[in-house]
Backbone of each chain as nested JSON, in Angstrom:
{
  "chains": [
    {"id": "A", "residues": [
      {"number": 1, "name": "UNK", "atoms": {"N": [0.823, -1.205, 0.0], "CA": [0.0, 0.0, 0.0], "C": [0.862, 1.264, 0.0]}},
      {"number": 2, "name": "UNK", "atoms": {"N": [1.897, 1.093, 1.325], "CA": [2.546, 2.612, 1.045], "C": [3.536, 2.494, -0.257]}},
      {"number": 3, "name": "UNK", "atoms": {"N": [3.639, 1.266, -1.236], "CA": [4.437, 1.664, -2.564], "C": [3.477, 2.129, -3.782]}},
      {"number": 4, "name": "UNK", "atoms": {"N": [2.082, 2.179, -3.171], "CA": [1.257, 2.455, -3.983], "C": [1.015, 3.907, -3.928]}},
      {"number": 5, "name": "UNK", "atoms": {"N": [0.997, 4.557, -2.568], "CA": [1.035, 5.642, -1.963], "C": [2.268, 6.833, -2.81]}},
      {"number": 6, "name": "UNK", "atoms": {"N": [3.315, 6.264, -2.493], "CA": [4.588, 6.853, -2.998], "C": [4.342, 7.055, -4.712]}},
      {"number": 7, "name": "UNK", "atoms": {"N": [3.932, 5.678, -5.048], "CA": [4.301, 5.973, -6.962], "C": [2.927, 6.933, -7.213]}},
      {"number": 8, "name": "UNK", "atoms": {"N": [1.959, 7.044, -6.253], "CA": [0.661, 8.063, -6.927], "C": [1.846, 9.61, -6.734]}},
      {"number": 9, "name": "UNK", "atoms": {"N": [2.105, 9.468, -5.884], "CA": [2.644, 10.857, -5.397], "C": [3.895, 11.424, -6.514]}},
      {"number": 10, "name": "UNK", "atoms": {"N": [4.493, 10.713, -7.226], "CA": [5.616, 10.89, -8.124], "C": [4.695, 10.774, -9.105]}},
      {"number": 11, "name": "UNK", "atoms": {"N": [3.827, 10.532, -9.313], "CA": [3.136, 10.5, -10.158], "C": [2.401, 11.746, -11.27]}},
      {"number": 12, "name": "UNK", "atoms": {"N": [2.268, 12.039, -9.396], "CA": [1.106, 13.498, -9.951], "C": [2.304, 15.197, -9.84]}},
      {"number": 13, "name": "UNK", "atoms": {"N": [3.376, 14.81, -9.345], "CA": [4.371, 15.505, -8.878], "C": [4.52, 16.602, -10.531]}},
      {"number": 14, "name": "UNK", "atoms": {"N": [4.746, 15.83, -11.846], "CA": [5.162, 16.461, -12.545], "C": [3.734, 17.414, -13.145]}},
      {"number": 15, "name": "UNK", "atoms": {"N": [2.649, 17.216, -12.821], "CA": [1.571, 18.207, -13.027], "C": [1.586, 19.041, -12.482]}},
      {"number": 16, "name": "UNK", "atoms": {"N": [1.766, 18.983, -11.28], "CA": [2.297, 20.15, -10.29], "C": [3.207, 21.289, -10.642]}},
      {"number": 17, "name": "UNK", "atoms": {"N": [4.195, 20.464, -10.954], "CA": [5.727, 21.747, -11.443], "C": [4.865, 21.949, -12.873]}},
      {"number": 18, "name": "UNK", "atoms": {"N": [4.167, 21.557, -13.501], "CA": [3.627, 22.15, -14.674], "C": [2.895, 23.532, -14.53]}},
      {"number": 19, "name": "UNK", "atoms": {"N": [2.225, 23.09, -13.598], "CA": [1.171, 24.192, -12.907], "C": [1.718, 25.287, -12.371]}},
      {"number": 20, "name": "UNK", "atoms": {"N": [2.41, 25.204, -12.021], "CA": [3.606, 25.954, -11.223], "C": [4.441, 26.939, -11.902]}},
      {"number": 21, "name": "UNK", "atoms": {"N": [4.991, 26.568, -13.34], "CA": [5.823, 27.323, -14.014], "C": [5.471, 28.487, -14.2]}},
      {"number": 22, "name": "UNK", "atoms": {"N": [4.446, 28.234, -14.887], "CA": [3.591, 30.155, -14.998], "C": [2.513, 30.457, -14.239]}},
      {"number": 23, "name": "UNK", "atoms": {"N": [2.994, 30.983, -13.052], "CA": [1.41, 31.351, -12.186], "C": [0.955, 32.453, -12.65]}},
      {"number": 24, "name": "UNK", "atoms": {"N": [-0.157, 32.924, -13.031], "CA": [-0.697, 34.023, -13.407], "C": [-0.336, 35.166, -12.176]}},
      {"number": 25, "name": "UNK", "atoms": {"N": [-0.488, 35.101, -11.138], "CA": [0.195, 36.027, -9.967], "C": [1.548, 36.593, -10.706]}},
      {"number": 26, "name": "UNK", "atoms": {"N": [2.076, 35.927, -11.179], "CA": [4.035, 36.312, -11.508], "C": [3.931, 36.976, -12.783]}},
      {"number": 27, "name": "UNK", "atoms": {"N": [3.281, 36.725, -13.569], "CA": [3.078, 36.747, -14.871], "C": [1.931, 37.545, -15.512]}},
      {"number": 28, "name": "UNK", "atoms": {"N": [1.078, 38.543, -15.088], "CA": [-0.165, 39.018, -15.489], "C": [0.085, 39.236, -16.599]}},
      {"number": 29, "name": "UNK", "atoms": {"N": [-0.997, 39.905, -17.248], "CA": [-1.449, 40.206, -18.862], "C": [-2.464, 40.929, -18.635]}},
      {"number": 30, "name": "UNK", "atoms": {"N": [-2.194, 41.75, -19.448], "CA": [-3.153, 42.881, -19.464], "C": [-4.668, 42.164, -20.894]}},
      {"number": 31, "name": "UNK", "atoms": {"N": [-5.486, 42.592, -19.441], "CA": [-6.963, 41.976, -20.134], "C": [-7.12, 42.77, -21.698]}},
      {"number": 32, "name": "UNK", "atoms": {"N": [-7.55, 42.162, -22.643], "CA": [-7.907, 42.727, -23.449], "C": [-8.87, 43.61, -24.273]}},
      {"number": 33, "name": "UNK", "atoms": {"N": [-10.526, 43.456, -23.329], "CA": [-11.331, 44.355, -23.832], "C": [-11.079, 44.903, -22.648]}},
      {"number": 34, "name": "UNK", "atoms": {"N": [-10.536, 46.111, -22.54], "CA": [-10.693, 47.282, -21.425], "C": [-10.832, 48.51, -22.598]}},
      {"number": 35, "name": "UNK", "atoms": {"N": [-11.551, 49.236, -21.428], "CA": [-11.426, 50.842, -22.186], "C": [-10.453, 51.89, -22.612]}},
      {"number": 36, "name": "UNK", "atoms": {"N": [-10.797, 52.319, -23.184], "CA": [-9.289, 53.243, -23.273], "C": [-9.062, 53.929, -22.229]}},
      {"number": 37, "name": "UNK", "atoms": {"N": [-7.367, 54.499, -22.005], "CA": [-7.049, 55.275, -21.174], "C": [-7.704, 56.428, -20.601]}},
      {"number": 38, "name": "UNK", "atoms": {"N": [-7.819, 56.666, -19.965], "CA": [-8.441, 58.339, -19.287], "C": [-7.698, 59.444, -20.172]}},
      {"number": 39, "name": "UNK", "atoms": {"N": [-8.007, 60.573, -20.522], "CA": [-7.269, 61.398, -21.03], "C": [-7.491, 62.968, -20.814]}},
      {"number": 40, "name": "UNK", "atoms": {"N": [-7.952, 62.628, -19.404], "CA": [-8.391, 63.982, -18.993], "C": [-7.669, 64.058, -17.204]}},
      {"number": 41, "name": "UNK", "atoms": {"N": [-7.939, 63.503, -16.368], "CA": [-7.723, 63.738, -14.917], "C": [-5.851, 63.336, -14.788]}},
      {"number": 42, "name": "UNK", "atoms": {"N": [-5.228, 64.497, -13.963], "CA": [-4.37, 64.579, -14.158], "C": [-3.478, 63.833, -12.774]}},
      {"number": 43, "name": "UNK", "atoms": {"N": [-2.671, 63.049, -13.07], "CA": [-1.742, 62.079, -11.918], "C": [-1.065, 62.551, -11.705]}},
      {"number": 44, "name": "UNK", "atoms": {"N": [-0.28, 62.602, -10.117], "CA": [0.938, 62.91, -10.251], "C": [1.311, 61.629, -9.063]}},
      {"number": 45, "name": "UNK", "atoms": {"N": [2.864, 61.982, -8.84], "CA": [3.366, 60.862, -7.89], "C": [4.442, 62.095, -6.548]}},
      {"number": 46, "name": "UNK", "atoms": {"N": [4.276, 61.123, -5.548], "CA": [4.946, 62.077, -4.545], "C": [6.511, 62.434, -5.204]}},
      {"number": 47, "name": "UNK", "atoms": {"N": [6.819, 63.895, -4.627], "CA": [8.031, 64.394, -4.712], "C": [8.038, 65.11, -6.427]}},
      {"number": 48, "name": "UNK", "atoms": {"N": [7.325, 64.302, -7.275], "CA": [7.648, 65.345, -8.386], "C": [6.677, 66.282, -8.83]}},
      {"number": 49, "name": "UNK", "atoms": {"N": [7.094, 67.05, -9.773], "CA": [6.564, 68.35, -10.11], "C": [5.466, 67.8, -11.747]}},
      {"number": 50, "name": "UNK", "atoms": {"N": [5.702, 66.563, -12.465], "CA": [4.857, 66.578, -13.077], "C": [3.514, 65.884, -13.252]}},
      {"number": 51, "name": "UNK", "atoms": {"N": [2.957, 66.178, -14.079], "CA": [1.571, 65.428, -14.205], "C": [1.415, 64.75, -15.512]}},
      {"number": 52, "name": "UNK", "atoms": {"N": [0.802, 63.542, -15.255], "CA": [0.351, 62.799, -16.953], "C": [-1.152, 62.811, -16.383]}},
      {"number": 53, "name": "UNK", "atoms": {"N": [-2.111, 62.307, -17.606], "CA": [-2.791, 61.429, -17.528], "C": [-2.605, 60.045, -17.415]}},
      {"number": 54, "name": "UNK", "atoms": {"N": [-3.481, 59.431, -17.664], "CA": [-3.526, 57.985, -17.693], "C": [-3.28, 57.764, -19.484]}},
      {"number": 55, "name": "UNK", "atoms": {"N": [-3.781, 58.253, -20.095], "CA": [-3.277, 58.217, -21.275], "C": [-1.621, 58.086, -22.271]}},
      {"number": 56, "name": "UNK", "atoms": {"N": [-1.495, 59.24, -20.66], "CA": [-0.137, 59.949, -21.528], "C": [0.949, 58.46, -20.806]}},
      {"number": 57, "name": "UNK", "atoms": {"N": [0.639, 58.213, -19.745], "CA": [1.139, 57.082, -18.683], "C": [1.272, 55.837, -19.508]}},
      {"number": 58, "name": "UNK", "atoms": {"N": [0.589, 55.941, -20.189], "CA": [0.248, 54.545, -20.941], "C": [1.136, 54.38, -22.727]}},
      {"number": 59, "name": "UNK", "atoms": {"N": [1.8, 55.703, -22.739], "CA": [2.128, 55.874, -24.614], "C": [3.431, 55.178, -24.528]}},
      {"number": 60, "name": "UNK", "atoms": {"N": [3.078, 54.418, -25.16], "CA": [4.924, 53.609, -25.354], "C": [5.725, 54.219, -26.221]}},
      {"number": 61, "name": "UNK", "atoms": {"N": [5.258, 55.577, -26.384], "CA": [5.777, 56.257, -27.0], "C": [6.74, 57.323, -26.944]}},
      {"number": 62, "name": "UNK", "atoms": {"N": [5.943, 57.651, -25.638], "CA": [6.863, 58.992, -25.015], "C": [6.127, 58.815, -23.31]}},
      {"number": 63, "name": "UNK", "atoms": {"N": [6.803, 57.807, -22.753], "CA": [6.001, 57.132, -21.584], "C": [6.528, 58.664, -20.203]}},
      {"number": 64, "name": "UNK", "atoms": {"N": [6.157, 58.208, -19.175], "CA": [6.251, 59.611, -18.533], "C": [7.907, 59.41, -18.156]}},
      {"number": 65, "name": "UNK", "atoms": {"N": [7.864, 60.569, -17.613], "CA": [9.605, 61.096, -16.733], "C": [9.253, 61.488, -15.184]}},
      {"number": 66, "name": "UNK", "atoms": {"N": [8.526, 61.059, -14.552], "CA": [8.22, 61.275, -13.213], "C": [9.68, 62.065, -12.519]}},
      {"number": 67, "name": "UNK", "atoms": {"N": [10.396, 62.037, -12.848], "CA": [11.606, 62.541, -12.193], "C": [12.936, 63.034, -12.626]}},
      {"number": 68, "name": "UNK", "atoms": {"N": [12.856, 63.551, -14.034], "CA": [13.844, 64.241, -14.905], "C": [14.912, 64.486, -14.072]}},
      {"number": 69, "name": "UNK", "atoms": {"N": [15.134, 65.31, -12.872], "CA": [16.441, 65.466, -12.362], "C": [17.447, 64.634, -11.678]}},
      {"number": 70, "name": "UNK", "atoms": {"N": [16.794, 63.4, -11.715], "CA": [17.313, 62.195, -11.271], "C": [18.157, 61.031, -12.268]}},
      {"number": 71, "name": "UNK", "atoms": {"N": [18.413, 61.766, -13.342], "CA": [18.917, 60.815, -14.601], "C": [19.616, 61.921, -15.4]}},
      {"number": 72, "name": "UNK", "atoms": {"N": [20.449, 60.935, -16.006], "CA": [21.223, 62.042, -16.875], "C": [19.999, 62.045, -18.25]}},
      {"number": 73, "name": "UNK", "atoms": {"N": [20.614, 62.866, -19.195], "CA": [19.682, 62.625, -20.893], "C": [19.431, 61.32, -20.878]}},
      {"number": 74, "name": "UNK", "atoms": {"N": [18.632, 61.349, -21.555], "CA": [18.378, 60.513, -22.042], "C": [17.987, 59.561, -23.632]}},
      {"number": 75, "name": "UNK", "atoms": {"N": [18.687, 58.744, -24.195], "CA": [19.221, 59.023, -25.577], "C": [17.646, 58.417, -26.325]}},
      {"number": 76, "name": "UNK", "atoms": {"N": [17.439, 58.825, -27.619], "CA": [15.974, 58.574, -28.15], "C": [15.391, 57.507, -27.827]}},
      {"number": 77, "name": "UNK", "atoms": {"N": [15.882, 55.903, -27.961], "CA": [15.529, 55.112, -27.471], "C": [14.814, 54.535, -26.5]}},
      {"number": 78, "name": "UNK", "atoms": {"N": [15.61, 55.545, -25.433], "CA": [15.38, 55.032, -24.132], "C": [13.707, 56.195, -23.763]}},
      {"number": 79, "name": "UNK", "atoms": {"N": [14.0, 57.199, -24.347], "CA": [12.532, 58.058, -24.043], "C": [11.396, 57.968, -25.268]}},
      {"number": 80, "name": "UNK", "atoms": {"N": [11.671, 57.422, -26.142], "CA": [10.866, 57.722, -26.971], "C": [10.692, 56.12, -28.195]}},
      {"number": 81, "name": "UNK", "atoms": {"N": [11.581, 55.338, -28.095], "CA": [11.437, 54.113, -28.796], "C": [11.588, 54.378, -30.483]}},
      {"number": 82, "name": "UNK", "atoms": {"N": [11.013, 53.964, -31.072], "CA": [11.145, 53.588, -32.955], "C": [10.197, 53.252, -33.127]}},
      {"number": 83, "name": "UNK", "atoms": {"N": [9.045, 54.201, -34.168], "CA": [8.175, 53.643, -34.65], "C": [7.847, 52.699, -35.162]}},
      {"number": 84, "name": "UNK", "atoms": {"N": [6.957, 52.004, -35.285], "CA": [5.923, 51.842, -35.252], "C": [5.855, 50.716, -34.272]}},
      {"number": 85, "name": "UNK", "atoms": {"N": [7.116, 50.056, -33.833], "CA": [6.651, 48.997, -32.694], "C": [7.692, 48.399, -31.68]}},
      {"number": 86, "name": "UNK", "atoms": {"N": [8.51, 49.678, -32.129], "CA": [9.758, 49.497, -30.903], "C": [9.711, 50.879, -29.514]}},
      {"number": 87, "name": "UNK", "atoms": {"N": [8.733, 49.8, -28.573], "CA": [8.633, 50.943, -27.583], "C": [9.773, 51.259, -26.715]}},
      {"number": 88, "name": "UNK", "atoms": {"N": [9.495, 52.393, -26.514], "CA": [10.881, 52.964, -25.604], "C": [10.454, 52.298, -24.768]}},
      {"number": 89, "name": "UNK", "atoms": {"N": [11.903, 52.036, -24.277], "CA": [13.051, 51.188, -23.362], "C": [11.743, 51.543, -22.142]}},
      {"number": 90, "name": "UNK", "atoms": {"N": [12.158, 53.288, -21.873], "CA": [11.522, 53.731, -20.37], "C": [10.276, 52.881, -20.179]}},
      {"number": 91, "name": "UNK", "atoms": {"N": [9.391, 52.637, -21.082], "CA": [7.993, 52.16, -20.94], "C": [7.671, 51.292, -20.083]}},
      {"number": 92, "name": "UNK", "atoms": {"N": [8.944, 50.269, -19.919], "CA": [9.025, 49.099, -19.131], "C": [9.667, 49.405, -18.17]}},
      {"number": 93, "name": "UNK", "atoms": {"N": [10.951, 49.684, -18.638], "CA": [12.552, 49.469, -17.449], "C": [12.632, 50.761, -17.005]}},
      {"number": 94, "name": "UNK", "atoms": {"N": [11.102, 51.884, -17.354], "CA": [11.509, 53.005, -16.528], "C": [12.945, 53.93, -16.793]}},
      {"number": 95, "name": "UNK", "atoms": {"N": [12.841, 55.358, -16.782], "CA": [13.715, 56.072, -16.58], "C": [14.697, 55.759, -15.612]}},
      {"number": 96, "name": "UNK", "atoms": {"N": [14.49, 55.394, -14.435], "CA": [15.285, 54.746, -13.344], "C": [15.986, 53.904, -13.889]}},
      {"number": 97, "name": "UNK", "atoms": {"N": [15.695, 52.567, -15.313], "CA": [16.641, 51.765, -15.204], "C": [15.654, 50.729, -14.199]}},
      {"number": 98, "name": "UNK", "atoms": {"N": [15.35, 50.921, -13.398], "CA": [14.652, 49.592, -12.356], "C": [13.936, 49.212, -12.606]}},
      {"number": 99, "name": "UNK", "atoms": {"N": [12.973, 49.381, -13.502], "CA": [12.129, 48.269, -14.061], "C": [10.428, 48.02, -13.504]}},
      {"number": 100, "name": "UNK", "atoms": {"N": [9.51, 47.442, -13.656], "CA": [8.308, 46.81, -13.044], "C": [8.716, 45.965, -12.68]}},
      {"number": 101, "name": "UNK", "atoms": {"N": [7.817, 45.687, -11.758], "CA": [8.19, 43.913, -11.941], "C": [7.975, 42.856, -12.478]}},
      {"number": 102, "name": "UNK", "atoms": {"N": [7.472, 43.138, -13.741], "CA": [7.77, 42.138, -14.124], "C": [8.593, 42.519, -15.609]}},
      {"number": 103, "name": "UNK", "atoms": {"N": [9.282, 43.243, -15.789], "CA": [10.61, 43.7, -16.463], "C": [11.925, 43.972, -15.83]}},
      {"number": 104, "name": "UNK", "atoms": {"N": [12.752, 43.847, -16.427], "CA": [14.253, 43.444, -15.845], "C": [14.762, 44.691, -15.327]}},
      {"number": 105, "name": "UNK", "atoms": {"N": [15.78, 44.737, -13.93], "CA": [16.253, 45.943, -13.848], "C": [17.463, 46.073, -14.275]}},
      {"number": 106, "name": "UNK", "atoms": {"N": [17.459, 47.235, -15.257], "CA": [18.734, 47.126, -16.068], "C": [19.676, 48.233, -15.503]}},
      {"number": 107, "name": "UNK", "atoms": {"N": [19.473, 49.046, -14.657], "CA": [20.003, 50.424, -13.917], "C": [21.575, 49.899, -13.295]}},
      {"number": 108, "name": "UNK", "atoms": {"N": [22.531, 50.422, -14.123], "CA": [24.037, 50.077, -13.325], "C": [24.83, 48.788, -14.591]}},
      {"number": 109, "name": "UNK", "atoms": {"N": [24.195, 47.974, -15.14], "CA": [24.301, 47.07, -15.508], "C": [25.701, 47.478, -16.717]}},
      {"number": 110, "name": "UNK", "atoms": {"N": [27.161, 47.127, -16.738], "CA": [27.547, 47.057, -17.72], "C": [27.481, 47.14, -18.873]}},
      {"number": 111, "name": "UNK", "atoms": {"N": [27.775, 48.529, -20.07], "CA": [27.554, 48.597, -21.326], "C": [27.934, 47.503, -21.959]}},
      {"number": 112, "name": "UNK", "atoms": {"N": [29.01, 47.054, -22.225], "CA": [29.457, 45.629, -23.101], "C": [28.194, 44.79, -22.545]}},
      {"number": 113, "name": "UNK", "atoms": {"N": [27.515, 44.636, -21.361], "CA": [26.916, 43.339, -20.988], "C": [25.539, 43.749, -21.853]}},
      {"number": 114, "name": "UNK", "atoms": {"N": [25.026, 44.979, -21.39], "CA": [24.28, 45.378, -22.583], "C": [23.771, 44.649, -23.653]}},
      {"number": 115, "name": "UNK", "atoms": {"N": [25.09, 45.002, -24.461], "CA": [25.084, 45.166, -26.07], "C": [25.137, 43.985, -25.991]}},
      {"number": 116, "name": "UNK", "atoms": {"N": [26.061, 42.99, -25.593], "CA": [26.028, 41.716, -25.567], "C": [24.713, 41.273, -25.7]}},
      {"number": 117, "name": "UNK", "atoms": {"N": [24.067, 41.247, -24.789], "CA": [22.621, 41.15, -24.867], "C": [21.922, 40.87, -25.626]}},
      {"number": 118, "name": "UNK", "atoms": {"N": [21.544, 42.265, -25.834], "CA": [20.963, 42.95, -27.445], "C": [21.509, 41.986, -28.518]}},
      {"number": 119, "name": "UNK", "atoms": {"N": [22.816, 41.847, -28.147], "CA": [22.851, 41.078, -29.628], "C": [22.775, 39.232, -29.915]}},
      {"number": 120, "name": "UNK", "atoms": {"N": [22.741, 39.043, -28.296], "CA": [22.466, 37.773, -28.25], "C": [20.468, 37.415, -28.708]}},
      {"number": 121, "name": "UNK", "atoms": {"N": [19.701, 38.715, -28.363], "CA": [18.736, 38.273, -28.703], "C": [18.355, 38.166, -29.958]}},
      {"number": 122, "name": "UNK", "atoms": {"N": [18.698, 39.376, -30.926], "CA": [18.708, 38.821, -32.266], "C": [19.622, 37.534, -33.144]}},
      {"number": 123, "name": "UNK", "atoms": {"N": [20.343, 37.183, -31.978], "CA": [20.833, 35.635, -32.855], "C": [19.753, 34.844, -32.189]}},
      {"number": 124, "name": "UNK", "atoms": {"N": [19.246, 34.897, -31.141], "CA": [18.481, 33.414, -30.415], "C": [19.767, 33.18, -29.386]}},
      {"number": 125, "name": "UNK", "atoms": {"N": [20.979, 33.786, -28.857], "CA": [21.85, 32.981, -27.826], "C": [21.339, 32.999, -26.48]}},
      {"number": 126, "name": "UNK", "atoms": {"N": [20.388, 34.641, -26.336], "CA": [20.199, 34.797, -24.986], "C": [19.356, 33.865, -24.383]}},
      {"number": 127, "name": "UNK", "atoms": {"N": [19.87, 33.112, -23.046], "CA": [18.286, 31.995, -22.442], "C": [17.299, 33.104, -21.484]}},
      {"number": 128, "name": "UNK", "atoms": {"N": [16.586, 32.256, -21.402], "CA": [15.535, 32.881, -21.248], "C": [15.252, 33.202, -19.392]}},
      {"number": 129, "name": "UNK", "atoms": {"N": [14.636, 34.259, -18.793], "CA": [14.441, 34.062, -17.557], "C": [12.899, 33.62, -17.134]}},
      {"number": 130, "name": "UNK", "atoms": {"N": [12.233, 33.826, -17.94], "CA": [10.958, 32.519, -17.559], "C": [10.902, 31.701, -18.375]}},
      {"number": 131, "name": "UNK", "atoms": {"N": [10.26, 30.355, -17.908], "CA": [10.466, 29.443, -18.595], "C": [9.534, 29.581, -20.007]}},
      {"number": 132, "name": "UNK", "atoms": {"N": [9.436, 28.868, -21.13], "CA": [9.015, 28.919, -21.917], "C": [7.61, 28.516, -21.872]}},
      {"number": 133, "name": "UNK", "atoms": {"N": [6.606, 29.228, -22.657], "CA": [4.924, 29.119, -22.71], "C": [4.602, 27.98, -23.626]}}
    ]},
    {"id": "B", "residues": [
      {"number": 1, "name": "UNK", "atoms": {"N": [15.392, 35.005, -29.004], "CA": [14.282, 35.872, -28.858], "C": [13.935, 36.001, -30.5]}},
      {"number": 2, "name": "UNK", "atoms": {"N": [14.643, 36.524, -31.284], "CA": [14.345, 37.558, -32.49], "C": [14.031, 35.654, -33.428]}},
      {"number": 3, "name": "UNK", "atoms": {"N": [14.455, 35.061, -32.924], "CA": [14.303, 33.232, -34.085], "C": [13.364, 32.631, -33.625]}},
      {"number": 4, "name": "UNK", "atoms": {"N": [12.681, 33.082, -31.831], "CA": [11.86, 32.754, -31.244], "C": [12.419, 31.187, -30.151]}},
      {"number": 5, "name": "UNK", "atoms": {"N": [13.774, 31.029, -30.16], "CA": [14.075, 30.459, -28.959], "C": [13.987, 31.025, -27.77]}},
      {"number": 6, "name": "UNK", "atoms": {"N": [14.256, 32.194, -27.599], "CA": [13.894, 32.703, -26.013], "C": [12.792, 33.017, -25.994]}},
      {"number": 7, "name": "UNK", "atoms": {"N": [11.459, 32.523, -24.93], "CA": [10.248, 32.462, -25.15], "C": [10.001, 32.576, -23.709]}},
      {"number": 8, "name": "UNK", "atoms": {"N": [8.653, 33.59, -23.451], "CA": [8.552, 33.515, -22.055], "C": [6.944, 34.965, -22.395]}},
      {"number": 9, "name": "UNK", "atoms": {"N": [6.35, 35.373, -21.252], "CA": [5.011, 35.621, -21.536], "C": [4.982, 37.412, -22.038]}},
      {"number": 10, "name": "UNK", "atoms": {"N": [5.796, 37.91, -22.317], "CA": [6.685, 39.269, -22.316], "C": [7.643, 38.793, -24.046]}},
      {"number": 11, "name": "UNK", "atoms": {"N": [7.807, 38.112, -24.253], "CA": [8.99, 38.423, -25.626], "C": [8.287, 39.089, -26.676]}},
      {"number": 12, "name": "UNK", "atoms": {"N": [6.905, 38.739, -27.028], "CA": [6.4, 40.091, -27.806], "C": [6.821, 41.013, -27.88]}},
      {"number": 13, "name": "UNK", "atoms": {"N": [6.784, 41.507, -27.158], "CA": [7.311, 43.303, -26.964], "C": [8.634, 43.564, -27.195]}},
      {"number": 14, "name": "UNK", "atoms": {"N": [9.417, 42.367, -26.567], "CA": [11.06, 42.529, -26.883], "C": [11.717, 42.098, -27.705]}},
      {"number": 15, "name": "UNK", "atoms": {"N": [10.749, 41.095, -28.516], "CA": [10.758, 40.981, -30.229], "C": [11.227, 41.963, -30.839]}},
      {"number": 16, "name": "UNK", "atoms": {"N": [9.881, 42.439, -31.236], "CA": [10.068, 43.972, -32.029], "C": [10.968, 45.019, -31.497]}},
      {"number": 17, "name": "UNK", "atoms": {"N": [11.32, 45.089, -29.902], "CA": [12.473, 46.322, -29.869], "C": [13.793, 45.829, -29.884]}},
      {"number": 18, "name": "UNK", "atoms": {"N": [14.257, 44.719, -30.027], "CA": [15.3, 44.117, -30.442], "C": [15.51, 44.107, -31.566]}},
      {"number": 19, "name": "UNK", "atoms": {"N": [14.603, 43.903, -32.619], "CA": [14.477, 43.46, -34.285], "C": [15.312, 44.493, -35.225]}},
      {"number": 20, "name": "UNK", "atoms": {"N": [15.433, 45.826, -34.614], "CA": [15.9, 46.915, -35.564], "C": [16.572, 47.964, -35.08]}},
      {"number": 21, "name": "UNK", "atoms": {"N": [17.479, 47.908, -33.329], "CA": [18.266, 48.916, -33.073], "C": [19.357, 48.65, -33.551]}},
      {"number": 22, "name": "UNK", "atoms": {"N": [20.076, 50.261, -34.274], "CA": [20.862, 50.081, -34.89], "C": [22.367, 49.736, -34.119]}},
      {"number": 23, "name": "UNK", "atoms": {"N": [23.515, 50.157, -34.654], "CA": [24.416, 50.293, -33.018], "C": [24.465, 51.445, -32.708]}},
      {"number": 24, "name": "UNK", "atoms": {"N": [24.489, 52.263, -33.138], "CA": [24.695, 53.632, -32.23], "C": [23.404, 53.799, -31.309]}},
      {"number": 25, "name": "UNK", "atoms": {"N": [21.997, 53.028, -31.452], "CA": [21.092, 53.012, -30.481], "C": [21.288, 52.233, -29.118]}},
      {"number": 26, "name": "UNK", "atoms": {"N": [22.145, 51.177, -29.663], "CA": [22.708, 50.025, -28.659], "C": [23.287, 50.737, -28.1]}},
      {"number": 27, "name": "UNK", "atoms": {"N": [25.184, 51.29, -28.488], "CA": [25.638, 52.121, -27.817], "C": [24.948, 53.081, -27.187]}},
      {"number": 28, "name": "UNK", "atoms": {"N": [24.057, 53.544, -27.356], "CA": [23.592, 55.368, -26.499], "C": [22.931, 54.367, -25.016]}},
      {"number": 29, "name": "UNK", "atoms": {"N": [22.551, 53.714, -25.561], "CA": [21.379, 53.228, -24.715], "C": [22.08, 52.648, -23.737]}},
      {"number": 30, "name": "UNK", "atoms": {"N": [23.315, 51.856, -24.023], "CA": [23.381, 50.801, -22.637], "C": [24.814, 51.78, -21.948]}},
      {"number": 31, "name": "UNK", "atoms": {"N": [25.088, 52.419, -22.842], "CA": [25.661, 53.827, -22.141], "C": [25.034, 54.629, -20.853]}},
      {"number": 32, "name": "UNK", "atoms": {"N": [23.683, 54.841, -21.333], "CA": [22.841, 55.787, -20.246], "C": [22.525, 54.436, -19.298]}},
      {"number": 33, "name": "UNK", "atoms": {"N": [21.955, 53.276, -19.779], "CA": [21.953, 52.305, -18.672], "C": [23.064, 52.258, -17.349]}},
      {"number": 34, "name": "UNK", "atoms": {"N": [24.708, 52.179, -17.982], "CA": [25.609, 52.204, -17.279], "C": [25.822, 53.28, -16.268]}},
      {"number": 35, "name": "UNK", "atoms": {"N": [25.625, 54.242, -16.61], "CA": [25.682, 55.451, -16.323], "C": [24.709, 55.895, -14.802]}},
      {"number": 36, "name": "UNK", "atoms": {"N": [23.707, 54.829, -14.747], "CA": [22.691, 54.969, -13.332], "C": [22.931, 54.274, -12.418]}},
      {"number": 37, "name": "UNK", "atoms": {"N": [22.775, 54.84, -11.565], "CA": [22.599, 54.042, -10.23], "C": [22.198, 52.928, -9.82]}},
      {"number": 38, "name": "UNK", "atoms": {"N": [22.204, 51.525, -9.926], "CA": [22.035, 50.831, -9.48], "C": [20.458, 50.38, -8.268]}}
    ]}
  ]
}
């Protein structure tokens, strides 16, 4: 009985770590029928001097700067991205460099390690930090 | 990522901003990266 016990339990073990890999908690997604942004009531965050909307909060385009005096320039990329579907950097990893959480914090991180990077992802070298869907 | 071996619930997005920086975008960029505070 208890070898019957044990092999159910190894059994069901690998459904588990299946279940496990991507918890929606770690991993959200933004629902897809929502409304559009607000584009009128104006946000701000403690300590700084500016305001977005929710709109403007949301443009992967020219995403906000909550704190301009806290960063040096910042080069096009990183504030403003490449049309039509390369959003600036900030959108995610923030002006800070630190990231959401659930984007990488790249703030401090070695230029060569960088570029390295970057260029490992357009070959396919870079692995991955969640597991694959 | 860009051949679709690095796969995870986010590479969408880092698809396309990987797909077409040039180097002097690489350079500026992981320049100002370096450049912050930690």
């Amino acid at each position: 009985m208890r070898r019957l016990i044990a092999a159910s339990i190894f059994a069901v073990l690998p459904v588990l770590a299946l279940a496990a890999d991507n918890p929606d908690w770690a991993y959200p997604v933004t629902p897809r029928d929502r409304p559009p942004p607000d584009a009128v009531v104006l946000k701000t965050l403690p300590g700084s001097s500016k305001q977005y909307t929710q709109a403007q909060i949301d443009d992967p385009f020219n995403p906000p700067d909550w704190y301009p005096e806290q960063h040096p320039p910042m080069p096009p990329s990183v504030a403003k991205g490449t049309r039509p579907a390369g959003n600036a950097c900030a959108q995610c990893h923030l002006t800070s460099g630190n990231g959401h959480p659930e984007s990488s914090d790249l703030a401090g991180l070695p230029a060569p390690y960088i570029v390295r990077q970057m260029a490992a992802s357009r070959t396919a070298n870079a692995k991955a930090s969640a597991p694959p869907t | 990522m860009k051949t679709g071996n690095r796969a995870g619930p986010w590479v969408e997005l880092m698809k396309q901003v990987v797909a077409k920086p040039s180097d002097d975008d690489m350079i500026a960029l992981s320049a100002y990266l370096e450049s912050l505070d930690p």
